[in-house]
C-alpha positions in Angstrom: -104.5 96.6 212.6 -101.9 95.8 209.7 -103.1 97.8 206.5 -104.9 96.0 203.6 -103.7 96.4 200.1 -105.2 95.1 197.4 -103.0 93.7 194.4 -104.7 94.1 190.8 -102.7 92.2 187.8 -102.7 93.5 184.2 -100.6 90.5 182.6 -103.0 89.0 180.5 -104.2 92.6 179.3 -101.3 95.1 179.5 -98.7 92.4 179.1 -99.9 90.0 176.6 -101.2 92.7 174.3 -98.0 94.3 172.9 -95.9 90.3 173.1 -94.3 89.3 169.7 -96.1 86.4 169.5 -99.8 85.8 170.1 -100.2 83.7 173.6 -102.4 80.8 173.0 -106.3 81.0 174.6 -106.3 78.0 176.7 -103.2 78.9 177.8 -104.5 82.9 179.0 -107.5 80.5 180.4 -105.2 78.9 182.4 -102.9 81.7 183.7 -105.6 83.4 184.8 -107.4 80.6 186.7 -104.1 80.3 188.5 -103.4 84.1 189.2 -107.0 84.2 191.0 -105.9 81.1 193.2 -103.5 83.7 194.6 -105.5 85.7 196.1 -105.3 88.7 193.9 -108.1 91.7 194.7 -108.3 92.1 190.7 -107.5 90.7 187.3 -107.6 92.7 184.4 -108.6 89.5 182.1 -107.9 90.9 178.4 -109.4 94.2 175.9 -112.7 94.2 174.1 -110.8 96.3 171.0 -110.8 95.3 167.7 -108.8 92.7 166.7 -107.3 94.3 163.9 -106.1 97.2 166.4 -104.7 94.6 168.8 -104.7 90.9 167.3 -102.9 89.5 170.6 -106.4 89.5 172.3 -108.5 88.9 169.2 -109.9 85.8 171.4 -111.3 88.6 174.4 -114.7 86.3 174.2 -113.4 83.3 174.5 -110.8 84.0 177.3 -113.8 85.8 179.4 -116.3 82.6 179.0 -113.6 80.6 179.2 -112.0 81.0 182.7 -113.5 79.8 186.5 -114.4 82.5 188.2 -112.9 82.6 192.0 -115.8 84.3 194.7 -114.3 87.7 195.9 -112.1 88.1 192.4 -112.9 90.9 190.2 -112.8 90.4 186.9 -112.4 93.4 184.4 -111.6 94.5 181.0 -110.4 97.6 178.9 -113.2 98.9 176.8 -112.3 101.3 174.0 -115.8 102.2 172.6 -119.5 101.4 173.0 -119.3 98.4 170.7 -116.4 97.1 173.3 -118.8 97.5 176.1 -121.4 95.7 174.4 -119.4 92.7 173.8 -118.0 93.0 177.5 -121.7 93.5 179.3 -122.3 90.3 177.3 -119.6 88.4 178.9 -121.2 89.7 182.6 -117.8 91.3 183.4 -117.6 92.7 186.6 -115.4 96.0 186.0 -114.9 98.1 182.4 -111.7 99.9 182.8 -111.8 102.8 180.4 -108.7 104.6 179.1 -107.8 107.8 178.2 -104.9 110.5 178.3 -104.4 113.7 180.6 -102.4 115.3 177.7 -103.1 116.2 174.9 -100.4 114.9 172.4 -100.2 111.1 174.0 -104.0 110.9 173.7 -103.9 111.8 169.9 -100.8 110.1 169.7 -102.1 106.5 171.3 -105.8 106.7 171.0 -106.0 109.3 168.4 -108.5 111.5 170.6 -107.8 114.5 172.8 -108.9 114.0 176.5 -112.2 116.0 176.3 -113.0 113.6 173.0 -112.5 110.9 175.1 -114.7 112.2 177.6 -117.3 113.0 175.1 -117.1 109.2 173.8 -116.9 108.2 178.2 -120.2 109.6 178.1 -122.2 107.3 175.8 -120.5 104.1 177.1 -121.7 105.2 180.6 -125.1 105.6 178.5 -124.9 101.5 178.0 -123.7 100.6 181.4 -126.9 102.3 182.7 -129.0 99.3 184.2 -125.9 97.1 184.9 -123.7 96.3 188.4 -120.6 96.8 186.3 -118.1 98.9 188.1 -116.8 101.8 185.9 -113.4 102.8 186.1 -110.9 105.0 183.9 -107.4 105.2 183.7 -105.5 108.4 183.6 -102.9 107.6 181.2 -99.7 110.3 181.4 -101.0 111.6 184.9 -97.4 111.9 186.2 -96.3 113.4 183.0 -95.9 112.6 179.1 -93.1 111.3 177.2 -93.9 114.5 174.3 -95.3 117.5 176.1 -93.3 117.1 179.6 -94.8 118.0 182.6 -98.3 117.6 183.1 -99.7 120.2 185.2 -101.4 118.8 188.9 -104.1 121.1 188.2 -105.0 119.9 185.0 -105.1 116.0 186.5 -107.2 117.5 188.9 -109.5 118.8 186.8 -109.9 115.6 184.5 -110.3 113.4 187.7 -112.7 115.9 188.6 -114.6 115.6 185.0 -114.4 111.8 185.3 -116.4 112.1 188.6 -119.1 114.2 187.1 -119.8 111.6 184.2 -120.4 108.9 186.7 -117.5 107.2 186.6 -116.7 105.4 189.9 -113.0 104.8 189.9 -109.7 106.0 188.6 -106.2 104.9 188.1 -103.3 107.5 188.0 -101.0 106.2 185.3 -97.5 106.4 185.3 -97.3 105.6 181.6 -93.7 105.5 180.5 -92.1 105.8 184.1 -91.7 109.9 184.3 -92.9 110.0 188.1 -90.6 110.2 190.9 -91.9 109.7 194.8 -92.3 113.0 196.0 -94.6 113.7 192.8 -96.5 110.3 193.2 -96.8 111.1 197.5 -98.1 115.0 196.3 -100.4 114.0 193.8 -101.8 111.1 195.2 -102.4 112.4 198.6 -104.4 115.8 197.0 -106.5 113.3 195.0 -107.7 111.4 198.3 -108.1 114.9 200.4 -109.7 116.0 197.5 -112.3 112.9 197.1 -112.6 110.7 200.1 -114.8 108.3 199.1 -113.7 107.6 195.5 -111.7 104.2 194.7 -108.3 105.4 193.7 -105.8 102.9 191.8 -102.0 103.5 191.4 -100.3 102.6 187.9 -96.4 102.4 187.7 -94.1 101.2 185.0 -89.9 100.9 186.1 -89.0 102.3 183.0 -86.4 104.5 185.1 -86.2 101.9 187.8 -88.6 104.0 190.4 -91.4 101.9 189.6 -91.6 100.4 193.4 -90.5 103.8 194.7 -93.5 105.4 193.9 -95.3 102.3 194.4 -94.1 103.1 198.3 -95.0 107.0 197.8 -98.6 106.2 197.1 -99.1 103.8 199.5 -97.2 106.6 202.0 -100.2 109.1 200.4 -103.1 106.6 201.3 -103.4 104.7 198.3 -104.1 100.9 198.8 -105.0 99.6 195.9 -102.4 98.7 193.1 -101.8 97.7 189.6 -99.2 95.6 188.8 -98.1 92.7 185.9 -97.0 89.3 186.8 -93.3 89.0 185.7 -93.1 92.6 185.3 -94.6 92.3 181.4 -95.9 95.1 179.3 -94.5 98.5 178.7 -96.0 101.5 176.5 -94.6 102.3 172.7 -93.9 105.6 173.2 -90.9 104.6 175.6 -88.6 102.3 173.3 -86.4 99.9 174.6 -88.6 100.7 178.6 -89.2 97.8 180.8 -93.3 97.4 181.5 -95.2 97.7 184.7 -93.8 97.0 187.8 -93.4 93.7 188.7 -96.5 92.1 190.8 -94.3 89.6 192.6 -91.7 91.7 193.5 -94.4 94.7 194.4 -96.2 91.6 197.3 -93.1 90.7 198.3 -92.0 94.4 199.4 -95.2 95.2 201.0 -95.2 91.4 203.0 -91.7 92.2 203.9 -92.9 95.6 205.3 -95.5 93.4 207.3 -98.7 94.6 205.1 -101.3 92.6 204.2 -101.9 91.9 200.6 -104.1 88.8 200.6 -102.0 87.0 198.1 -99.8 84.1 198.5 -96.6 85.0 197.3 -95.3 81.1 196.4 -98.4 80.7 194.4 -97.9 84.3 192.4 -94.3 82.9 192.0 -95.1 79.4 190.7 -97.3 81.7 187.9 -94.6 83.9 187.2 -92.2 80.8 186.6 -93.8 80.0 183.8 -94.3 83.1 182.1 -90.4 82.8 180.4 -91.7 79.5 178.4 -95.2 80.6 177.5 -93.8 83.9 176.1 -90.8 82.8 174.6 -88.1 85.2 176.6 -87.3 86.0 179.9 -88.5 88.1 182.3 -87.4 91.0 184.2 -89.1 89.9 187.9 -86.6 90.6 190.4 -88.0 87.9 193.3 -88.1 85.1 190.8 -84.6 85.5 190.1 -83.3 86.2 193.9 -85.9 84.8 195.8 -87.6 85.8 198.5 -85.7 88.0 201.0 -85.7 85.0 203.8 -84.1 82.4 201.4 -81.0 81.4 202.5 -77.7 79.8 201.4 -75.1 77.1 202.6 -72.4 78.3 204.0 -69.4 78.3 202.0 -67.7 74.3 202.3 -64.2 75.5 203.8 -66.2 76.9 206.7 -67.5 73.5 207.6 -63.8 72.1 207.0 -62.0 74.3 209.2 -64.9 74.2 211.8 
Protein backbone atom coordinates (compact mmCIF):
# COMPACT_ATOMS: atom_id res chain seq x y z
CA UNK A 1 0.00 0.00 0.00
CA UNK A 2 1.75 3.46 -1.16
CA UNK A 3 2.29 5.65 2.07
CA UNK A 4 -0.02 8.66 2.85
CA UNK A 5 1.43 11.94 3.58
CA UNK A 6 -0.40 14.70 4.48
CA UNK A 7 0.61 18.24 3.17
CA UNK A 8 -0.16 21.26 5.74
CA UNK A 9 0.36 24.92 4.09
CA UNK A 10 1.44 27.93 6.28
CA UNK A 11 1.31 30.69 3.36
CA UNK A 12 -1.43 32.72 4.52
CA UNK A 13 0.08 32.62 8.18
CA UNK A 14 3.88 32.08 8.08
CA UNK A 15 4.16 33.68 4.71
CA UNK A 16 1.88 36.64 4.60
CA UNK A 17 2.79 37.78 8.04
CA UNK A 18 6.32 39.10 7.66
CA UNK A 19 5.34 40.44 3.48
CA UNK A 20 6.22 44.28 2.88
CA UNK A 21 2.97 44.97 2.01
CA UNK A 22 -0.27 43.97 3.75
CA UNK A 23 -2.17 41.24 1.25
CA UNK A 24 -5.72 42.35 0.85
CA UNK A 25 -8.62 40.10 2.84
CA UNK A 26 -10.70 39.04 0.02
CA UNK A 27 -7.86 38.28 -1.56
CA UNK A 28 -6.35 35.69 1.60
CA UNK A 29 -10.30 34.63 1.37
CA UNK A 30 -9.67 33.65 -1.87
CA UNK A 31 -6.24 31.97 -1.85
CA UNK A 32 -7.28 29.94 0.69
CA UNK A 33 -10.59 28.71 -0.78
CA UNK A 34 -8.36 27.64 -3.63
CA UNK A 35 -5.45 25.92 -1.63
CA UNK A 36 -8.31 23.66 0.03
CA UNK A 37 -9.57 22.65 -3.52
CA UNK A 38 -6.24 21.01 -3.66
CA UNK A 39 -6.55 18.68 -1.50
CA UNK A 40 -4.26 19.85 1.24
CA UNK A 41 -4.56 17.73 4.78
CA UNK A 42 -4.18 21.34 6.54
CA UNK A 43 -4.28 25.11 6.23
CA UNK A 44 -2.82 27.17 8.64
CA UNK A 45 -5.46 30.17 7.86
CA UNK A 46 -3.79 33.29 9.65
CA UNK A 47 -2.66 34.40 13.70
CA UNK A 48 -5.01 35.55 16.40
CA UNK A 49 -1.98 38.16 17.69
CA UNK A 50 -2.41 41.55 18.16
CA UNK A 51 -2.52 43.61 15.33
CA UNK A 52 -0.05 46.03 16.50
CA UNK A 53 2.44 42.98 16.95
CA UNK A 54 1.72 41.81 13.40
CA UNK A 55 -0.56 44.30 11.32
CA UNK A 56 -0.30 41.89 8.11
CA UNK A 57 -3.11 39.74 9.68
CA UNK A 58 -4.89 42.45 11.65
CA UNK A 59 -8.14 41.08 9.59
CA UNK A 60 -7.60 37.16 11.46
CA UNK A 61 -11.65 37.48 12.02
CA UNK A 62 -12.56 38.39 8.94
CA UNK A 63 -10.38 35.92 6.92
CA UNK A 64 -11.59 32.92 9.33
CA UNK A 65 -15.61 33.91 8.79
CA UNK A 66 -14.84 34.74 5.60
CA UNK A 67 -13.60 31.63 3.71
CA UNK A 68 -15.73 28.18 2.49
CA UNK A 69 -14.79 25.61 4.47
CA UNK A 70 -13.91 22.24 2.30
CA UNK A 71 -15.23 18.74 4.37
CA UNK A 72 -11.92 16.83 5.47
CA UNK A 73 -9.78 20.31 5.58
CA UNK A 74 -8.41 21.41 8.71
CA UNK A 75 -8.40 24.68 9.45
CA UNK A 76 -6.02 26.17 12.15
CA UNK A 77 -4.52 29.18 13.55
CA UNK A 78 -1.48 30.46 15.76
CA UNK A 79 -2.57 31.57 19.11
CA UNK A 80 -0.17 33.56 21.17
CA UNK A 81 -2.13 34.03 24.43
CA UNK A 82 -5.52 33.35 26.10
CA UNK A 83 -7.11 36.43 24.62
CA UNK A 84 -5.98 34.82 20.99
CA UNK A 85 -7.67 31.67 21.83
CA UNK A 86 -10.73 33.37 22.78
CA UNK A 87 -11.08 35.16 19.55
CA UNK A 88 -10.05 31.88 17.68
CA UNK A 89 -12.74 29.46 19.68
CA UNK A 90 -15.12 32.21 18.51
CA UNK A 91 -14.37 31.67 15.02
CA UNK A 92 -15.04 27.55 15.63
CA UNK A 93 -11.50 26.83 14.36
CA UNK A 94 -10.65 23.46 14.10
CA UNK A 95 -6.84 23.44 15.34
CA UNK A 96 -4.78 26.22 17.66
CA UNK A 97 -1.21 25.88 16.84
CA UNK A 98 0.71 27.23 19.83
CA UNK A 99 4.36 28.41 19.56
CA UNK A 100 7.14 28.42 21.55
CA UNK A 101 11.13 27.99 21.60
CA UNK A 102 13.35 25.02 22.74
CA UNK A 103 16.10 27.49 23.66
CA UNK A 104 16.35 29.77 25.62
CA UNK A 105 17.70 32.94 23.90
CA UNK A 106 15.39 32.62 20.55
CA UNK A 107 12.39 32.31 22.86
CA UNK A 108 13.28 35.64 24.69
CA UNK A 109 14.59 36.91 21.66
CA UNK A 110 11.19 36.29 19.39
CA UNK A 111 8.46 35.86 21.94
CA UNK A 112 10.17 37.52 24.79
CA UNK A 113 9.50 34.33 27.15
CA UNK A 114 11.77 31.45 28.09
CA UNK A 115 10.37 28.02 27.20
CA UNK A 116 9.17 27.04 30.72
CA UNK A 117 7.26 30.70 30.60
CA UNK A 118 5.73 29.59 27.69
CA UNK A 119 4.71 26.52 29.11
CA UNK A 120 3.43 28.21 32.14
CA UNK A 121 1.18 30.66 29.81
CA UNK A 122 0.44 26.81 27.54
CA UNK A 123 -1.21 25.90 30.55
CA UNK A 124 -3.97 28.45 30.96
CA UNK A 125 -4.82 28.52 27.23
CA UNK A 126 -5.32 24.67 27.58
CA UNK A 127 -7.53 25.99 30.62
CA UNK A 128 -9.95 27.69 27.82
CA UNK A 129 -9.88 25.02 25.27
CA UNK A 130 -11.35 22.71 28.03
CA UNK A 131 -14.95 21.85 26.67
CA UNK A 132 -14.04 22.40 23.08
CA UNK A 133 -13.15 19.72 19.94
CA UNK A 134 -10.28 22.07 19.04
CA UNK A 135 -7.14 20.10 18.37
CA UNK A 136 -4.18 21.57 20.33
CA UNK A 137 -0.93 21.63 18.83
CA UNK A 138 2.60 23.46 19.57
CA UNK A 139 5.33 24.09 17.62
CA UNK A 140 8.95 23.60 18.73
CA UNK A 141 10.50 26.47 17.35
CA UNK A 142 14.70 25.97 17.22
CA UNK A 143 14.23 22.11 17.72
CA UNK A 144 17.16 21.38 15.29
CA UNK A 145 19.14 24.12 16.74
CA UNK A 146 19.24 28.08 17.27
CA UNK A 147 20.68 30.79 15.17
CA UNK A 148 22.30 32.35 18.90
CA UNK A 149 23.07 29.57 21.28
CA UNK A 150 24.08 26.71 18.63
CA UNK A 151 23.34 23.39 19.17
CA UNK A 152 20.35 22.49 20.90
CA UNK A 153 20.78 19.45 22.90
CA UNK A 154 18.30 16.16 21.73
CA UNK A 155 17.70 15.62 25.25
CA UNK A 156 16.53 18.91 26.02
CA UNK A 157 13.87 18.65 22.86
CA UNK A 158 13.02 15.60 24.40
CA UNK A 159 12.23 16.73 27.49
CA UNK A 160 10.08 19.83 26.25
CA UNK A 161 8.08 17.37 23.85
CA UNK A 162 7.88 15.44 26.83
CA UNK A 163 6.39 18.58 29.02
CA UNK A 164 4.13 19.45 26.11
CA UNK A 165 2.55 15.99 26.42
CA UNK A 166 1.93 16.34 30.10
CA UNK A 167 -0.07 19.67 29.64
CA UNK A 168 -2.45 18.08 27.31
CA UNK A 169 -1.31 19.10 24.36
CA UNK A 170 -2.09 16.72 21.46
CA UNK A 171 0.41 17.53 18.75
CA UNK A 172 3.80 18.86 17.92
CA UNK A 173 5.74 20.30 15.17
CA UNK A 174 9.67 20.10 15.27
CA UNK A 175 10.81 23.34 13.77
CA UNK A 176 13.60 23.83 11.80
CA UNK A 177 13.47 27.59 12.31
CA UNK A 178 16.33 29.32 10.37
CA UNK A 179 17.41 26.10 8.38
CA UNK A 180 20.34 24.77 10.93
CA UNK A 181 19.19 20.95 10.49
CA UNK A 182 20.94 18.62 8.30
CA UNK A 183 19.36 14.86 7.39
CA UNK A 184 21.03 12.65 9.58
CA UNK A 185 19.97 15.10 12.54
CA UNK A 186 16.30 15.45 11.18
CA UNK A 187 16.26 11.08 10.58
CA UNK A 188 17.90 10.83 14.47
CA UNK A 189 15.66 13.17 16.04
CA UNK A 190 12.63 12.41 14.46
CA UNK A 191 12.79 8.73 14.57
CA UNK A 192 13.49 8.88 18.75
CA UNK A 193 10.40 11.23 18.96
CA UNK A 194 8.06 8.48 17.24
CA UNK A 195 9.88 5.43 19.26
CA UNK A 196 9.58 7.54 22.02
CA UNK A 197 5.55 8.39 21.59
CA UNK A 198 3.77 6.15 19.24
CA UNK A 199 0.60 7.46 19.24
CA UNK A 200 1.26 11.23 19.25
CA UNK A 201 0.68 13.38 15.94
CA UNK A 202 4.08 14.55 14.93
CA UNK A 203 4.57 17.44 12.28
CA UNK A 204 7.84 18.25 10.42
CA UNK A 205 8.82 22.10 9.88
CA UNK A 206 11.70 22.96 7.47
CA UNK A 207 12.94 26.34 6.06
CA UNK A 208 15.85 26.05 2.82
CA UNK A 209 17.66 28.64 4.35
CA UNK A 210 20.87 26.50 3.60
CA UNK A 211 19.19 24.76 0.76
CA UNK A 212 18.48 21.31 2.83
CA UNK A 213 15.11 22.16 3.30
CA UNK A 214 13.66 19.03 1.12
CA UNK A 215 16.67 16.97 2.39
CA UNK A 216 15.40 16.77 5.62
CA UNK A 217 12.02 16.92 4.36
CA UNK A 218 13.11 13.28 2.94
CA UNK A 219 15.01 12.39 6.36
CA UNK A 220 11.78 12.68 8.31
CA UNK A 221 9.68 11.02 6.15
CA UNK A 222 12.78 8.15 6.13
CA UNK A 223 12.20 8.49 10.25
CA UNK A 224 8.26 7.84 10.00
CA UNK A 225 7.05 11.26 9.84
CA UNK A 226 4.06 11.79 7.47
CA UNK A 227 2.72 14.78 8.10
CA UNK A 228 4.35 18.12 6.72
CA UNK A 229 4.49 21.72 6.84
CA UNK A 230 5.14 23.54 4.03
CA UNK A 231 4.34 27.32 2.20
CA UNK A 232 2.87 27.73 -1.14
CA UNK A 233 5.65 29.43 -3.33
CA UNK A 234 8.12 28.75 -0.81
CA UNK A 235 7.10 32.27 1.27
CA UNK A 236 8.02 33.16 4.81
CA UNK A 237 11.30 33.01 6.50
CA UNK A 238 12.21 33.84 10.26
CA UNK A 239 14.10 37.45 11.23
CA UNK A 240 16.71 36.12 13.02
CA UNK A 241 18.19 34.62 9.58
CA UNK A 242 18.64 37.87 7.34
CA UNK A 243 18.65 37.73 3.82
CA UNK A 244 17.28 33.33 4.43
CA UNK A 245 14.71 32.04 2.02
CA UNK A 246 11.32 30.87 4.12
CA UNK A 247 9.83 27.47 4.41
CA UNK A 248 10.23 24.96 1.99
CA UNK A 249 8.33 25.24 -0.90
CA UNK A 250 4.81 23.13 -0.78
CA UNK A 251 4.77 22.57 -4.55
CA UNK A 252 8.10 21.57 -5.00
CA UNK A 253 7.81 19.39 -1.50
CA UNK A 254 4.22 17.33 -3.53
CA UNK A 255 5.99 17.15 -6.51
CA UNK A 256 9.11 15.21 -4.87
CA UNK A 257 7.11 12.93 -2.86
CA UNK A 258 4.54 12.16 -6.21
CA UNK A 259 7.63 11.61 -8.13
CA UNK A 260 8.80 9.12 -5.45
CA UNK A 261 5.25 7.46 -6.02
CA UNK A 262 3.75 8.65 -2.52
CA UNK A 263 0.46 9.67 -2.00
CA UNK A 264 -0.17 13.14 -0.89
CA UNK A 265 -3.85 13.71 -1.73
CA UNK A 266 -3.16 16.97 -3.46
CA UNK A 267 -3.38 17.79 -6.95
CA UNK A 268 -0.29 19.26 -7.99
CA UNK A 269 -1.72 21.44 -11.22
CA UNK A 270 -4.20 22.95 -8.89
CA UNK A 271 -1.35 23.80 -5.96
CA UNK A 272 0.50 25.20 -9.07
CA UNK A 273 -2.23 27.36 -10.58
CA UNK A 274 -2.23 28.91 -6.65
CA UNK A 275 1.31 29.32 -6.60
CA UNK A 276 1.22 31.21 -10.09
CA UNK A 277 -0.39 33.89 -8.66
CA UNK A 278 1.40 34.44 -5.60
CA UNK A 279 4.27 36.81 -7.69
CA UNK A 280 1.32 39.45 -8.54
CA UNK A 281 -0.63 39.36 -5.24
CA UNK A 282 2.67 39.92 -3.31
CA UNK A 283 4.32 42.11 -5.51
CA UNK A 284 7.85 39.96 -6.22
CA UNK A 285 8.74 36.83 -7.22
CA UNK A 286 8.96 33.73 -5.76
CA UNK A 287 11.48 31.25 -5.05
CA UNK A 288 9.23 27.79 -6.02
CA UNK A 289 11.40 25.70 -7.91
CA UNK A 290 8.45 23.51 -9.98
CA UNK A 291 6.72 26.65 -10.98
CA UNK A 292 9.76 27.81 -12.71
CA UNK A 293 10.91 24.20 -14.25
CA UNK A 294 7.92 22.41 -14.25
CA UNK A 295 7.05 19.28 -13.40
CA UNK A 296 9.71 16.68 -13.90
CA UNK A 297 7.59 14.86 -16.91
CA UNK A 298 7.39 18.17 -18.97
CA UNK A 299 9.01 17.99 -21.96
CA UNK A 300 10.59 20.07 -24.77
CA UNK A 301 10.70 20.15 -28.71
CA UNK A 302 13.47 18.93 -30.08
CA UNK A 303 15.92 21.31 -31.19
CA UNK A 304 14.67 22.49 -35.20
CA UNK A 305 17.99 21.30 -37.03
CA UNK A 306 17.06 17.79 -35.79
CA UNK A 307 13.86 17.80 -37.63
CA UNK A 308 15.88 19.36 -40.79
CA UNK A 309 18.47 16.94 -41.09
CA UNK A 310 16.02 14.07 -40.26
Amino acid sequence: MTKRLYIQDVATRDGFQIEPAFVPTEDKIALIDRLAETGLAKIEVTSFTSPKAIPNLRDAEAVMRGIHRVPGVDYTVLVPNVKGCERALACEVDEINLVMSASDTHGLANLRMTPEQSLEQFKAILEVTRGSEVFVNASLSTAFGCPFEGEVPEPRVHELVQRLLDIGVQGVTLCDTTGMADPAQVERLCREVLERHPQVVFTAHFHNTRGMGLANALAALNAGIDRFDASLGGLGGCPYAPGASGNICTEDLVHMFQRMGLDTGVDLDRLLACAASLPELVGHEIPGAILKAGKAARRYPRPAWMDATA
